[in-house]
C-alpha positions as a Python dict, from the first residue, in 0.01 Angstrom:
ca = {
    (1, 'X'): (0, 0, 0),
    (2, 'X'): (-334, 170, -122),
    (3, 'X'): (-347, 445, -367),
    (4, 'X'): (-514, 770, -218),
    (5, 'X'): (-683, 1057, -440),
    (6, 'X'): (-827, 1308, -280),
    (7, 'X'): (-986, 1554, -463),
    (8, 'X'): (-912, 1928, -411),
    (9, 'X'): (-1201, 2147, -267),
    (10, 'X'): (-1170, 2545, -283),
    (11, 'X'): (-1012, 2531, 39),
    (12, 'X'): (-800, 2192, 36),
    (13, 'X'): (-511, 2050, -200),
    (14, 'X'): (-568, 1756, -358),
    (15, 'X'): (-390, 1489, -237),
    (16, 'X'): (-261, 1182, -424),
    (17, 'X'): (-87, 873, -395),
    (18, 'X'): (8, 631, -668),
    (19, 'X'): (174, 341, -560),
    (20, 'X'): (277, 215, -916),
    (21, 'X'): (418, 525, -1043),
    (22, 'X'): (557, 586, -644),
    (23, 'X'): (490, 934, -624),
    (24, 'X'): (290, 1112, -391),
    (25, 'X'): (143, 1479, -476),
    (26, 'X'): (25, 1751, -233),
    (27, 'X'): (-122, 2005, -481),
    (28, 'X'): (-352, 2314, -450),
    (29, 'X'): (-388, 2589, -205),
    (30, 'X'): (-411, 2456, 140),
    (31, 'X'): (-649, 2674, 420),
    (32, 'X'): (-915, 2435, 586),
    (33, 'X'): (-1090, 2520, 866),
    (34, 'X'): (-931, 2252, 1067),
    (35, 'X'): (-614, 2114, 901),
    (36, 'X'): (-495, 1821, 1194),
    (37, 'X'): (-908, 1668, 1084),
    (38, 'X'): (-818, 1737, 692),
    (39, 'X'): (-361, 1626, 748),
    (40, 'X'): (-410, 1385, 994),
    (41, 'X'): (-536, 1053, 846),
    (42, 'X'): (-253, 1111, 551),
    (43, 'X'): (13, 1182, 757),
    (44, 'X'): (-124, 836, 972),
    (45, 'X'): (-105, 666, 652),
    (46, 'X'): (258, 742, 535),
    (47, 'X'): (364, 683, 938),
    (48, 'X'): (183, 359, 942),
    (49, 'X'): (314, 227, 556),
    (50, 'X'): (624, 380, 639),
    (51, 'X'): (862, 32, 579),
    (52, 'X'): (641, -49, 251),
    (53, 'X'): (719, 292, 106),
    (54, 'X'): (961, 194, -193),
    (55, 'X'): (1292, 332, -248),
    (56, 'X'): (1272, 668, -527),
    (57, 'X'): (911, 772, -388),
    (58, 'X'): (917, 1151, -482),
    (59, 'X'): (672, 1382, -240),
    (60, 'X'): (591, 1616, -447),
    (61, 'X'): (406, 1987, -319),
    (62, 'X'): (286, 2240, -486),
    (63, 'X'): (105, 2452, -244),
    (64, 'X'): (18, 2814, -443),
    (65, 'X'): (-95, 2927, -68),
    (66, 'X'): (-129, 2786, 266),
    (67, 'X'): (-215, 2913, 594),
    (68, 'X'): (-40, 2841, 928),
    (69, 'X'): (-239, 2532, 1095),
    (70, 'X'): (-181, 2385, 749),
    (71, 'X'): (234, 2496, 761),
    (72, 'X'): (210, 2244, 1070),
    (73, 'X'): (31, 2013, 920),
    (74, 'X'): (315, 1999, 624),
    (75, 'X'): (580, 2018, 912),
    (76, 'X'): (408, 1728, 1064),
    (77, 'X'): (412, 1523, 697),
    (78, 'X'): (760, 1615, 622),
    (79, 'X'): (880, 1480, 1002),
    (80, 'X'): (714, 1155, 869),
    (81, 'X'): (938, 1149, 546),
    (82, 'X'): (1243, 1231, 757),
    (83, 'X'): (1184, 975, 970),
    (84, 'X'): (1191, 727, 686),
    (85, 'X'): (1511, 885, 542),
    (86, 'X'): (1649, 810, 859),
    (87, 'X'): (1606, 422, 866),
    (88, 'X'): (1782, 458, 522),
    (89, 'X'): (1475, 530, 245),
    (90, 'X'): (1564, 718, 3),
    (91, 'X'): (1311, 995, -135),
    (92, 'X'): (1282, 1283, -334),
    (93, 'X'): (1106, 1593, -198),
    (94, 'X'): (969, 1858, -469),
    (95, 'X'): (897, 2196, -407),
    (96, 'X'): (700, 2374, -712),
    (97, 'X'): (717, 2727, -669),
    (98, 'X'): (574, 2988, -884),
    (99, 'X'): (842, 3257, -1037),
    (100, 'X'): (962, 3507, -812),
    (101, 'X'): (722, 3338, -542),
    (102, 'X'): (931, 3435, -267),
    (103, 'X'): (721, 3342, -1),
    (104, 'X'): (645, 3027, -84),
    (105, 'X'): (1082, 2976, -208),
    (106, 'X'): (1112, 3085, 174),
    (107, 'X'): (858, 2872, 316),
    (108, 'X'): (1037, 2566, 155),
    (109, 'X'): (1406, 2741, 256),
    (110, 'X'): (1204, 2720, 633),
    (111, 'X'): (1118, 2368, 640),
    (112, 'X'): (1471, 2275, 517),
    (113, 'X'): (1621, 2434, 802),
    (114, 'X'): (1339, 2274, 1061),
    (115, 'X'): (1370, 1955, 910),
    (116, 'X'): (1747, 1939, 755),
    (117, 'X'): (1535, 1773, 416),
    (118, 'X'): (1642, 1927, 132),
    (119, 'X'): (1425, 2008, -179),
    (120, 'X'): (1438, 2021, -528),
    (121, 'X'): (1268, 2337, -665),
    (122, 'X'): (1089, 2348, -1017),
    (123, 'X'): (980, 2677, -1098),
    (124, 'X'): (603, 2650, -1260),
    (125, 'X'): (272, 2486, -1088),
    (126, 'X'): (114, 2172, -1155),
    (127, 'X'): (-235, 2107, -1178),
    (128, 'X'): (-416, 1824, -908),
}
């Protein structure tokens, strides 16, 4: 499986995929005009390289703001990653919240109860 490093813009998270290190990172704030054209080749990707996706892969978001096409778009990623739990991998989903962020703490609490994944939250965001 490729790596994939997409750079942040002002209005898109940098997105990043290291298949050595098997961790993929969703960072930065997250409002593009059209997220399914900015989403949908990733999500593609991880749907498509699904089986090659090794065991102890840790998705890892850090999303300081995001609007609602791109809370879909995430919904859409994280259905991917369930998916995959399903047929038995085994992953590790990271939610990095800023302190007393509670919208974003709720917006993870949200897509646990959508998607039944559950997250680990780290207080403190990471840079792209």
């Amino acid at each position: 499986m490729e790596a994939i490093n997409i750079k942040a813009t002002r209005n898109t998270p940098a997105i990043r995929f290291d298949p050595v290190a098997h961790t993929f990172l969703l960072v930065g704030n997250s409002i593009p005009e059209n997220a399914g054209e900015f989403y949908g080749p990733v999500i593609s990707m991880i749907k498509d390289n699904m089986p090659a996706l090794p065991d102890g892969t840790s998705f890892i978001f850090c999303l300081p703001y995001f609007n609602s096409s791109s809370l879909k778009a995430v919904y859409l990623l994280l259905t991917e990653i369930k998916s995959g739990m399903e047929r038995g991998k085994k992953f590790d989903l990271v939610w990095h919240v800023e302190e007393e962020d509670d919208f974003m703490t709720e917006a993870a609490e949200t897509f646990t109860e959508m998607t039944d994944l559950e997250f680990i939250f780290k207080t403190g965001l990471i840079e792209a």
